[in-house]
N, CA, C and O atoms as a GROMACS GRO file, in nm:
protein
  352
    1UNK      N    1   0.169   1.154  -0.636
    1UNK     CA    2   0.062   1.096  -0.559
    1UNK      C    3  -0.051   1.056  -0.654
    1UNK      O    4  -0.098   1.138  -0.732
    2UNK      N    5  -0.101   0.913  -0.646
    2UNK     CA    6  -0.187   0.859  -0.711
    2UNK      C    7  -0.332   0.832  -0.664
    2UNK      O    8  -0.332   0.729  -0.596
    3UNK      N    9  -0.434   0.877  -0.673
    3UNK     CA   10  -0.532   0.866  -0.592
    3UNK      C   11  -0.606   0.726  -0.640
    3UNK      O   12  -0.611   0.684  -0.756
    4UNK      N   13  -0.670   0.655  -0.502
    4UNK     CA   14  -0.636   0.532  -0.527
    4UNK      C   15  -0.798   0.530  -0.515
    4UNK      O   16  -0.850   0.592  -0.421
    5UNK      N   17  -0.895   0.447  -0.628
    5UNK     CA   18  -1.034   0.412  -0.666
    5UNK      C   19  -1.011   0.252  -0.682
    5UNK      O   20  -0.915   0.181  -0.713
    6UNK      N   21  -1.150   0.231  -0.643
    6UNK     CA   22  -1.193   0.047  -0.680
    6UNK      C   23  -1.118   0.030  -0.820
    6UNK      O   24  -1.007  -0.023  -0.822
    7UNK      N   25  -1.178   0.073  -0.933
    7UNK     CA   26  -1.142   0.111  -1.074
    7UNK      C   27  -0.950   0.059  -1.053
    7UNK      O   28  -0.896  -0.034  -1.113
    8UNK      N   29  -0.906   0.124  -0.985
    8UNK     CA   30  -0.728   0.120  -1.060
    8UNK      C   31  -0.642   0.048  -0.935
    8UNK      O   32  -0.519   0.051  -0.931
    9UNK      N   33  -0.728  -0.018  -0.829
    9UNK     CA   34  -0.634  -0.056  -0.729
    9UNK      C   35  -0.686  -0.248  -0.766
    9UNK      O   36  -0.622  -0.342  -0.719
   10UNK      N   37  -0.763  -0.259  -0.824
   10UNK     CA   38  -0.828  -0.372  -0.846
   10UNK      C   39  -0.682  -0.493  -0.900
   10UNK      O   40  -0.637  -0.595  -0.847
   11UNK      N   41  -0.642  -0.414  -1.034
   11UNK     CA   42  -0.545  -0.461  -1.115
   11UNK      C   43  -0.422  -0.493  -1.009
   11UNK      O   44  -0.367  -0.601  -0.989
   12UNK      N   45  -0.398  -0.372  -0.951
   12UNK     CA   46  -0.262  -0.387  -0.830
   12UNK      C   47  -0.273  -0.471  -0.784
   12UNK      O   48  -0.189  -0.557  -0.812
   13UNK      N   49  -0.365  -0.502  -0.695
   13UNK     CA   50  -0.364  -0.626  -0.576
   13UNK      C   51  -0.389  -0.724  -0.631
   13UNK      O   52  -0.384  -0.818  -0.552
   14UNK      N   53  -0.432  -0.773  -0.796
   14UNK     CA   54  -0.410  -0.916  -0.822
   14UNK      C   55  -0.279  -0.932  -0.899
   14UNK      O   56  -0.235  -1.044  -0.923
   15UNK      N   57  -0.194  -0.783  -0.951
   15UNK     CA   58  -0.075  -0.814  -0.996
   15UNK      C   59   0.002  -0.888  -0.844
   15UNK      O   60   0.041  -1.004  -0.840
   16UNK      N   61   0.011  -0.783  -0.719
   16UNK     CA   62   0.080  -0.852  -0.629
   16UNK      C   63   0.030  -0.984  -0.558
   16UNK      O   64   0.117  -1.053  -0.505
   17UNK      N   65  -0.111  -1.031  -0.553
   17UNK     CA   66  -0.116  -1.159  -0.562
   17UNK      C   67  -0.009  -1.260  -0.621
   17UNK      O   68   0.046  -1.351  -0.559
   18UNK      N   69   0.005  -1.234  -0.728
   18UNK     CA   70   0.107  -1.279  -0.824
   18UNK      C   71   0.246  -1.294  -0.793
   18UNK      O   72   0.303  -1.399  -0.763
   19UNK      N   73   0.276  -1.228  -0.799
   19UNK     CA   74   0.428  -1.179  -0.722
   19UNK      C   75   0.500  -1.218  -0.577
   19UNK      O   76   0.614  -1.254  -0.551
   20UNK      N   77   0.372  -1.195  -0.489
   20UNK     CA   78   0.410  -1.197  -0.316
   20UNK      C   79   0.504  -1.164  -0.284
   20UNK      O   80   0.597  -1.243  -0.262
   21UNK      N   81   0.516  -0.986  -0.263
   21UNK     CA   82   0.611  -0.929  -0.238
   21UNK      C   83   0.601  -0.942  -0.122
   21UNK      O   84   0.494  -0.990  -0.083
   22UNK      N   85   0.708  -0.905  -0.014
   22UNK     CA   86   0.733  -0.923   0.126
   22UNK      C   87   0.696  -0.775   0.156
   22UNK      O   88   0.762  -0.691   0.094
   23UNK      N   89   0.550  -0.710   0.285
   23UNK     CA   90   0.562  -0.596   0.336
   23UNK      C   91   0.541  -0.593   0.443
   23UNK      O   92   0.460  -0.658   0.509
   24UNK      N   93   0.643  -0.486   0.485
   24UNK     CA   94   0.674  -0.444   0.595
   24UNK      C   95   0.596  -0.316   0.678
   24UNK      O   96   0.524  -0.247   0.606
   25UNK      N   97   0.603  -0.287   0.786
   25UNK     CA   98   0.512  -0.186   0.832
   25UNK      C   99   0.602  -0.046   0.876
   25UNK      O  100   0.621  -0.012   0.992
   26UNK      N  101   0.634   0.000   0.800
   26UNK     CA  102   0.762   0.113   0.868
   26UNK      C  103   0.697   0.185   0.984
   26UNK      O  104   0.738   0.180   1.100
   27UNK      N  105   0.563   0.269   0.930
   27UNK     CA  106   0.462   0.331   1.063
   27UNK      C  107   0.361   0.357   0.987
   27UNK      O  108   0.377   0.332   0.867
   28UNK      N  109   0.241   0.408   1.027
   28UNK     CA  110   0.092   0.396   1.018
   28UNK      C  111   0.102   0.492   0.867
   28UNK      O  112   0.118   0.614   0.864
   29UNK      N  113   0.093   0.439   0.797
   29UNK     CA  114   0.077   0.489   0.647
   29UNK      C  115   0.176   0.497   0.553
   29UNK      O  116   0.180   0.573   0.456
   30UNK      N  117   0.285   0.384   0.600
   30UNK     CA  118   0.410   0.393   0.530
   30UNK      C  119   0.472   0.277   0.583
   30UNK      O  120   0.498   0.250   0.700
   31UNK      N  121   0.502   0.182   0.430
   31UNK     CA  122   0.553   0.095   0.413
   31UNK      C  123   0.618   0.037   0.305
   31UNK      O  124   0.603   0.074   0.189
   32UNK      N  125   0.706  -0.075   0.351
   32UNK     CA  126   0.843  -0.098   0.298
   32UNK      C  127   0.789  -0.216   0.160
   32UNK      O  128   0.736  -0.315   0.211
   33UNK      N  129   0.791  -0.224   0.039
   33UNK     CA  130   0.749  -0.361   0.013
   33UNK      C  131   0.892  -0.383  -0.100
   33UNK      O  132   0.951  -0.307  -0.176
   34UNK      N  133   0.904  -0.507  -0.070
   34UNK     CA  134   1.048  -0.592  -0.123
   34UNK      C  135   1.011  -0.753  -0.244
   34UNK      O  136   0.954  -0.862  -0.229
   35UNK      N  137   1.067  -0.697  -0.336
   35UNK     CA  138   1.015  -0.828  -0.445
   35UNK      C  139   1.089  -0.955  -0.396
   35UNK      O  140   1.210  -0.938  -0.382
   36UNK      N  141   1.045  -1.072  -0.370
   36UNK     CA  142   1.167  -1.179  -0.294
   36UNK      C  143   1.217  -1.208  -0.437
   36UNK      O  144   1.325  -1.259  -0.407
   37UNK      N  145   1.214  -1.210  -0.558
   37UNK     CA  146   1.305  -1.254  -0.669
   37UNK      C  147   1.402  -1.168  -0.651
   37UNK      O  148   1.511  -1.203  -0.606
   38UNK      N  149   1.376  -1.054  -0.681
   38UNK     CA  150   1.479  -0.951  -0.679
   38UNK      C  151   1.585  -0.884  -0.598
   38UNK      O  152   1.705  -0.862  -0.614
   39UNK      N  153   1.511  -0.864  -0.520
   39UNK     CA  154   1.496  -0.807  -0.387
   39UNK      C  155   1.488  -0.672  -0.355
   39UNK      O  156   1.494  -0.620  -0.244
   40UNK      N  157   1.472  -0.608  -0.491
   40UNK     CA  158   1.423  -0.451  -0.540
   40UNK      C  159   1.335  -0.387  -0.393
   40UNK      O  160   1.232  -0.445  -0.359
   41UNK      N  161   1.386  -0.262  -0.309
   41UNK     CA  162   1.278  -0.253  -0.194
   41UNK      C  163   1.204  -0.125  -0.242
   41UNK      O  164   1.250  -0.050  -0.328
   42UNK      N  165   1.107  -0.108  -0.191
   42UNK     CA  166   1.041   0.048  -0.246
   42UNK      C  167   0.977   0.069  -0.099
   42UNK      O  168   0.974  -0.007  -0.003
   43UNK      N  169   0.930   0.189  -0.115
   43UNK     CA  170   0.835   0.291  -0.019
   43UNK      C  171   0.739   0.331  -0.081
   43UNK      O  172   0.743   0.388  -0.190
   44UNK      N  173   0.597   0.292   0.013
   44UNK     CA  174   0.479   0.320  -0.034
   44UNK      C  175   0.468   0.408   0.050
   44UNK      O  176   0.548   0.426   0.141
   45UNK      N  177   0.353   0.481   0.027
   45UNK     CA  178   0.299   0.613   0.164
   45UNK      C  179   0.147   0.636   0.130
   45UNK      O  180   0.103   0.655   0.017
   46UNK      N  181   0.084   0.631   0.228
   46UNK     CA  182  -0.108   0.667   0.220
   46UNK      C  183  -0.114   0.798   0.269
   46UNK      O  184  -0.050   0.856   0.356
   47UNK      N  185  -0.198   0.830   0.200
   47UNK     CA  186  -0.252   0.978   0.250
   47UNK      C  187  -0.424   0.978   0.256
   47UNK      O  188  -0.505   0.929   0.178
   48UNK      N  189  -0.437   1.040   0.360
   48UNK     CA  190  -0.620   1.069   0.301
   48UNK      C  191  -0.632   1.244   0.312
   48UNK      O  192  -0.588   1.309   0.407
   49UNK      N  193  -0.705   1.305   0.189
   49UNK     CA  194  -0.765   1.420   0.182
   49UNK      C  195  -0.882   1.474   0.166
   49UNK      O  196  -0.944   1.458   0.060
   50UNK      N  197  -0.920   1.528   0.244
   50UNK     CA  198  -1.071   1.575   0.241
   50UNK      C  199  -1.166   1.424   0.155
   50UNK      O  200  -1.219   1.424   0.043
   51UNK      N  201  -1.158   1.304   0.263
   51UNK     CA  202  -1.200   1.201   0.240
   51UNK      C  203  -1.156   1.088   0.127
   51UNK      O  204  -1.200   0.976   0.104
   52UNK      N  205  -1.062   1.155   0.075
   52UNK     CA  206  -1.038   1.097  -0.076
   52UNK      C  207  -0.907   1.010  -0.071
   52UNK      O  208  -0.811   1.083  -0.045
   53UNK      N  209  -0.878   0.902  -0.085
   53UNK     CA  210  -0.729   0.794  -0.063
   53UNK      C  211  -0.621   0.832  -0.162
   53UNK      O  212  -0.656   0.819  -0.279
   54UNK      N  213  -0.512   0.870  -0.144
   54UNK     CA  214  -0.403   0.832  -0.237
   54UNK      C  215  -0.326   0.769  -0.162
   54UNK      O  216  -0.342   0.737  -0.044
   55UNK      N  217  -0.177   0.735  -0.279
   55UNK     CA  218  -0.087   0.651  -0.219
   55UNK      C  219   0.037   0.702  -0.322
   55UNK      O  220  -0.002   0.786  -0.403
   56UNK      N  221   0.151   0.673  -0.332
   56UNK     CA  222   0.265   0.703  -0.370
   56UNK      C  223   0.349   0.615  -0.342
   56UNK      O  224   0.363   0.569  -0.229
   57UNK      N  225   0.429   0.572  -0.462
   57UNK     CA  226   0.553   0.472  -0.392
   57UNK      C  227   0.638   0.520  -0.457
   57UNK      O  228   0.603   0.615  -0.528
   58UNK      N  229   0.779   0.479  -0.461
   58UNK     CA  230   0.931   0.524  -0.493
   58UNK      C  231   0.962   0.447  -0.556
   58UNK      O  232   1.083   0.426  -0.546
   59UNK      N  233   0.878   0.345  -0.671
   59UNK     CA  234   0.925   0.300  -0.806
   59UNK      C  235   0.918   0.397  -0.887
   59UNK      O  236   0.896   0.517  -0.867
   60UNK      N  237   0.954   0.297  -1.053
   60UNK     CA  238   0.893   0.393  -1.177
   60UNK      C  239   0.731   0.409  -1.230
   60UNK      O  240   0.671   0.457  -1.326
   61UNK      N  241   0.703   0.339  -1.109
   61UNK     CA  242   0.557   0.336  -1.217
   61UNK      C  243   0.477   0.479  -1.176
   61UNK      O  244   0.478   0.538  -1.068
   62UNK      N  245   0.400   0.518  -1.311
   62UNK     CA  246   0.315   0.649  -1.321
   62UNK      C  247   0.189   0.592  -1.264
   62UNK      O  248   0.117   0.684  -1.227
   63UNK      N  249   0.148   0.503  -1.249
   63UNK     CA  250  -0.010   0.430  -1.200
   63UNK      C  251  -0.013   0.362  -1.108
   63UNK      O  252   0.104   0.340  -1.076
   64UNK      N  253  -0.084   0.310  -1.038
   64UNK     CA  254  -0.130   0.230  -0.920
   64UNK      C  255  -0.026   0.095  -0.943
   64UNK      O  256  -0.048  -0.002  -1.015
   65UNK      N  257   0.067   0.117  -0.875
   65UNK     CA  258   0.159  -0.006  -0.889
   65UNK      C  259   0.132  -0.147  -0.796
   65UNK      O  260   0.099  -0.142  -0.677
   66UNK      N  261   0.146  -0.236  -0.851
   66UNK     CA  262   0.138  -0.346  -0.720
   66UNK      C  263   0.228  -0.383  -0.610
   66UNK      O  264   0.237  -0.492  -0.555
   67UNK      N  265   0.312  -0.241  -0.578
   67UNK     CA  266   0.385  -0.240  -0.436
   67UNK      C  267   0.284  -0.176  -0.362
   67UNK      O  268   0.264  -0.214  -0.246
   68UNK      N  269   0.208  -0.074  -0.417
   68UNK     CA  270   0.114  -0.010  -0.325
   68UNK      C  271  -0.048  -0.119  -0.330
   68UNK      O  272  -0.122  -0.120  -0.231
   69UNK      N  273  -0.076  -0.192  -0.443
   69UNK     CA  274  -0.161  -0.309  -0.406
   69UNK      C  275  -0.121  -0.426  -0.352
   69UNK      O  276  -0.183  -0.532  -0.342
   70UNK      N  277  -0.009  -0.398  -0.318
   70UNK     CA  278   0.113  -0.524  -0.186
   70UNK      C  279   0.052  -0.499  -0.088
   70UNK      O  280  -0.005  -0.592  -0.032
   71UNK      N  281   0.040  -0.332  -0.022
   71UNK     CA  282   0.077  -0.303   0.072
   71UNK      C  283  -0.067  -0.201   0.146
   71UNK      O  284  -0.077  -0.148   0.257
   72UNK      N  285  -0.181  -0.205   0.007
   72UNK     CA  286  -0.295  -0.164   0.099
   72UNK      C  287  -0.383  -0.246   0.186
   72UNK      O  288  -0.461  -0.196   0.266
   73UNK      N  289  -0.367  -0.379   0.169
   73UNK     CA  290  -0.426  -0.474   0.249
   73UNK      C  291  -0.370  -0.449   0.379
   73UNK      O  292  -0.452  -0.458   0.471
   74UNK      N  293  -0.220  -0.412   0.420
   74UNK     CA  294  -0.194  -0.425   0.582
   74UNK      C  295  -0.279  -0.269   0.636
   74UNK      O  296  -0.343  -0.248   0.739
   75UNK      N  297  -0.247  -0.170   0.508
   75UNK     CA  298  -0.269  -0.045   0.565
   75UNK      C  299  -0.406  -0.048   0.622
   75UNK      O  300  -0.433   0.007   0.728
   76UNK      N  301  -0.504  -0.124   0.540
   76UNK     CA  302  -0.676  -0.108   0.559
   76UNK      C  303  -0.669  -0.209   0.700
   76UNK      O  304  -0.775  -0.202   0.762
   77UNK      N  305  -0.583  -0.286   0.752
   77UNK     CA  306  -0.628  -0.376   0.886
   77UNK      C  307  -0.568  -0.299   0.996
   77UNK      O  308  -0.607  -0.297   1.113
   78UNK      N  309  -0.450  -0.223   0.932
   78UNK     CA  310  -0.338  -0.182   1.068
   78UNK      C  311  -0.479   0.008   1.119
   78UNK      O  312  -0.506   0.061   1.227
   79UNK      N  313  -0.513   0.034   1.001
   79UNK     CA  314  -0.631   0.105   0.993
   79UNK      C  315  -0.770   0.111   1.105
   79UNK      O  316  -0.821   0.175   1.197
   80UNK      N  317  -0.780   0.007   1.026
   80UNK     CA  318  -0.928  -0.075   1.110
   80UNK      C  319  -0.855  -0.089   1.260
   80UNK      O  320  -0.902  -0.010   1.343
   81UNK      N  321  -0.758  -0.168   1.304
   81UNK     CA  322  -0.747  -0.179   1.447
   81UNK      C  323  -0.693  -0.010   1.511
   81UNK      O  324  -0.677   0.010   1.632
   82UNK      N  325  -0.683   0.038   1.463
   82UNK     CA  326  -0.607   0.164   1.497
   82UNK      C  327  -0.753   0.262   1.562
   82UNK      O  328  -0.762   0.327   1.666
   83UNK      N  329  -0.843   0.240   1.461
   83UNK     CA  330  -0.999   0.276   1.483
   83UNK      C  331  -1.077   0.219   1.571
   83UNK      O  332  -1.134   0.297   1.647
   84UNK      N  333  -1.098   0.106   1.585
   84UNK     CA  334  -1.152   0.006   1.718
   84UNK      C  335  -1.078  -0.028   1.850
   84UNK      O  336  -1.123  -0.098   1.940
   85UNK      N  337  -0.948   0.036   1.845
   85UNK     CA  338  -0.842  -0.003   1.950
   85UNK      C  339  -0.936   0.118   2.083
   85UNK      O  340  -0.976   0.233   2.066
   86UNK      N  341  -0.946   0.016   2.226
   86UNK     CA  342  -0.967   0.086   2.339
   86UNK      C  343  -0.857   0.203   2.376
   86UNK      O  344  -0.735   0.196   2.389
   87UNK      N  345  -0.969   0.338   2.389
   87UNK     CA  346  -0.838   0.405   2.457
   87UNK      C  347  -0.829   0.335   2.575
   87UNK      O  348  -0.899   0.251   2.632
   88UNK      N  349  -0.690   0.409   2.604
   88UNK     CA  350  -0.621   0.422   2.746
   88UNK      C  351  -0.640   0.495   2.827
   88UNK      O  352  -0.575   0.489   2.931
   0.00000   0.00000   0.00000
């Protein structure tokens, strides 16, 4: 688990800019992201602890990879509506 700061998620999300991996929404803090060259798929996962963000995916990378800067943009909207959604 990689805890995720402005500082090291910055690089991710303009590597996957780059790339435009395809992601998917498996469920609310876990998702699928797929390279379309390759078609290599991985699993990202969010966590929050005592206020603080990490994330984890099921590549090789030791650092903030750009499957998990693929895939924090849906998490922060699917987030946000999850928070403003009317109860029932």
């Amino acid at each position: 688990m990689i805890e995720i700061t402005s500082a090291n998620i910055e690089k991710a999300i303009n590597k996957a800019r780059q790339t435009k991996p395809f992601v998917k929404v498996i469920a609310f803090r876990r998702y699928s992201v797929t390279n379309k060259t390759t078609g290599a798929n991985y699993t990202v996962k969010f966590t929050k602890i005592n206020n603080r963000k990490f994330a984890e995916c099921d590549c090789k990378a030791t650092v903030v990879c750009y499957h998990i800067g693929a895939s924090i943009g849906a998490h922060i909207v699917l987030a946000e509506q999850m928070h403003t959604a009317p109860a029932a």
